[in-house]
N, C-alpha and C positions, 0 to 999 in steps of 0.2 A: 566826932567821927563815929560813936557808936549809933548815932541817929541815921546817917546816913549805912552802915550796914544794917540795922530792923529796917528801913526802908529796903532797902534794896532785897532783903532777904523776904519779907513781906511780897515783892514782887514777883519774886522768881516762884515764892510758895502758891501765890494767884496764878499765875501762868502754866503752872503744873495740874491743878485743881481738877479734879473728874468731874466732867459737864454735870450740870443737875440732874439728880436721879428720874425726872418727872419726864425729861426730855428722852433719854431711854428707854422708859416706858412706852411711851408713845410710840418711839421709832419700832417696839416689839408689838405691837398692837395692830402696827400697819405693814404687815408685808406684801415686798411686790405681786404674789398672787392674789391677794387681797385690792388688788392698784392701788396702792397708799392711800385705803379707805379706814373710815370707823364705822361701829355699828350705829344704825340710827338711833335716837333715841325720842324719835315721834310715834310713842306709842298712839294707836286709836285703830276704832270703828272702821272700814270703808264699808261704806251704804249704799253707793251708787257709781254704776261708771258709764261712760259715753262715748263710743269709738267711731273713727273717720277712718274709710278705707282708702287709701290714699290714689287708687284705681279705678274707685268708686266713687269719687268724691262728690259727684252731682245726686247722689243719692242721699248725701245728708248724714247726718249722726244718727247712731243706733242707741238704743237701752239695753246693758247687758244684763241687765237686774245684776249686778253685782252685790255677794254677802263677804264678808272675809276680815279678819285680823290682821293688824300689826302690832308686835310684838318684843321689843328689846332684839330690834334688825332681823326678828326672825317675822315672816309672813305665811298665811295660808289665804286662799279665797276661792269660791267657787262662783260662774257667772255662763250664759246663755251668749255661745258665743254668735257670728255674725251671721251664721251660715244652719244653724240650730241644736244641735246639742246641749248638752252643760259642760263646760269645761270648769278645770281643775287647777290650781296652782299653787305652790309652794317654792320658798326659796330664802334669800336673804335680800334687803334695804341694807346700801351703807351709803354712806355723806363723804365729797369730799371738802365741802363750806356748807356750814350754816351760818345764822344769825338771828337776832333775836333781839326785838326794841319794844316795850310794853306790852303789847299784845299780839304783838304782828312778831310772826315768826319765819323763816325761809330757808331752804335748802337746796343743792345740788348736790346731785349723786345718782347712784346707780340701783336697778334690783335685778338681781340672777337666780337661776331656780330651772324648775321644771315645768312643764306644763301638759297638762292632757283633755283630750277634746277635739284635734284639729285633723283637717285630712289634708291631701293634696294642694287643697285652695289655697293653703297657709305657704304652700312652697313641695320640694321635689321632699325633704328630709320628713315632715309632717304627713307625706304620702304614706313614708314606708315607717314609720317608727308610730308606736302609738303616745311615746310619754318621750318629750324632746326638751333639750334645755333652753335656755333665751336669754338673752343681755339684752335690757332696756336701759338708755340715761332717765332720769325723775326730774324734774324741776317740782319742788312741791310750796305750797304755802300754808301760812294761815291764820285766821285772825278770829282769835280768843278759842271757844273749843274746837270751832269750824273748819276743817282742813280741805284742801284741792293739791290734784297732784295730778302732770303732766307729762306721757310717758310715748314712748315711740318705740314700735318693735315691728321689725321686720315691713309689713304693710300696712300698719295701724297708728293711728296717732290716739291716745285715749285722755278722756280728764276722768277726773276720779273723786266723789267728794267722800266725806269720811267725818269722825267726830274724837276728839282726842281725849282720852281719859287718862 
């Protein structure tokens, strides 16, 4: 009889149990204005980027000389945009899957931020503001320190190489 009350008390004390603390963390980590993201944690280099205007698209990919960091989900970069200026950018990368198998590593997720450099071309908001915000999705990859990452904003689709340290 007493085996079966330690069982039974045993289950009722599991049933009660405050979820794991690791799981709570998490869930504070990711708030919904966050979109139930984390920060990246592909730090690296971007060295180069490559943009398609999606309007344009018989004209082919451009070189934006692209210079810039990533950072512990934080980014800065500066790049010659399609039209000619430099523009400017800063913001955050966050993931909502990665993965990672030997060398080969991959992510989806987002970067938001600011950006400055663009006029009317870019759209009506880019006419009158000179420093605007942006939401991109990322698909990024990479393989050993090599990184590529694949981004779409407004009327650009860009690849982006980079090097990870």
């Amino acid at each position: 009889m007493w085996t079966l009350l330690a069982i039974g008390a045993g289950t009722n004390e599991a049933s009660a149990q405050v979820p794991d603390a690791s799981v709570g963390q998490n869930a504070a980590k990711r708030p919904w204005w966050l979109l139930w993201s984390r920060a990246s944690q592909e730090d690296r280099l971007l060295l180069a980027m490559w943009t398609l205007h999606i309007h344009h698209a018989d004209e082919g990919l451009s070189n934006d000389n692209l210079w810039g960091v990533m950072f512990r989900g934080a980014f800065a970069a500066t790049f010659i945009t399609t039209h000619g200026p430099r523009g400017y950018s800063l913001g955050l990368e966050r993931k909502w899957v990665s993965g990672e198998r030997g060398p080969l590593a991959g992510m989806l997720g987002f970067r938001t931020g600011l950006v400055y450099g663009y006029d009317e071309r870019l759209g009506w908001v880019a006419g009158k503001y000179p420093i605007i915000p942006f939401f991109q999705p990322v698909v990024y990859g990479r393989l050993g320190p090599v990184s590529a990452d694949l981004t779409y904003t407004w009327v650009v689709v860009s690849l982006t190489a980079g090097l990870r340290f």
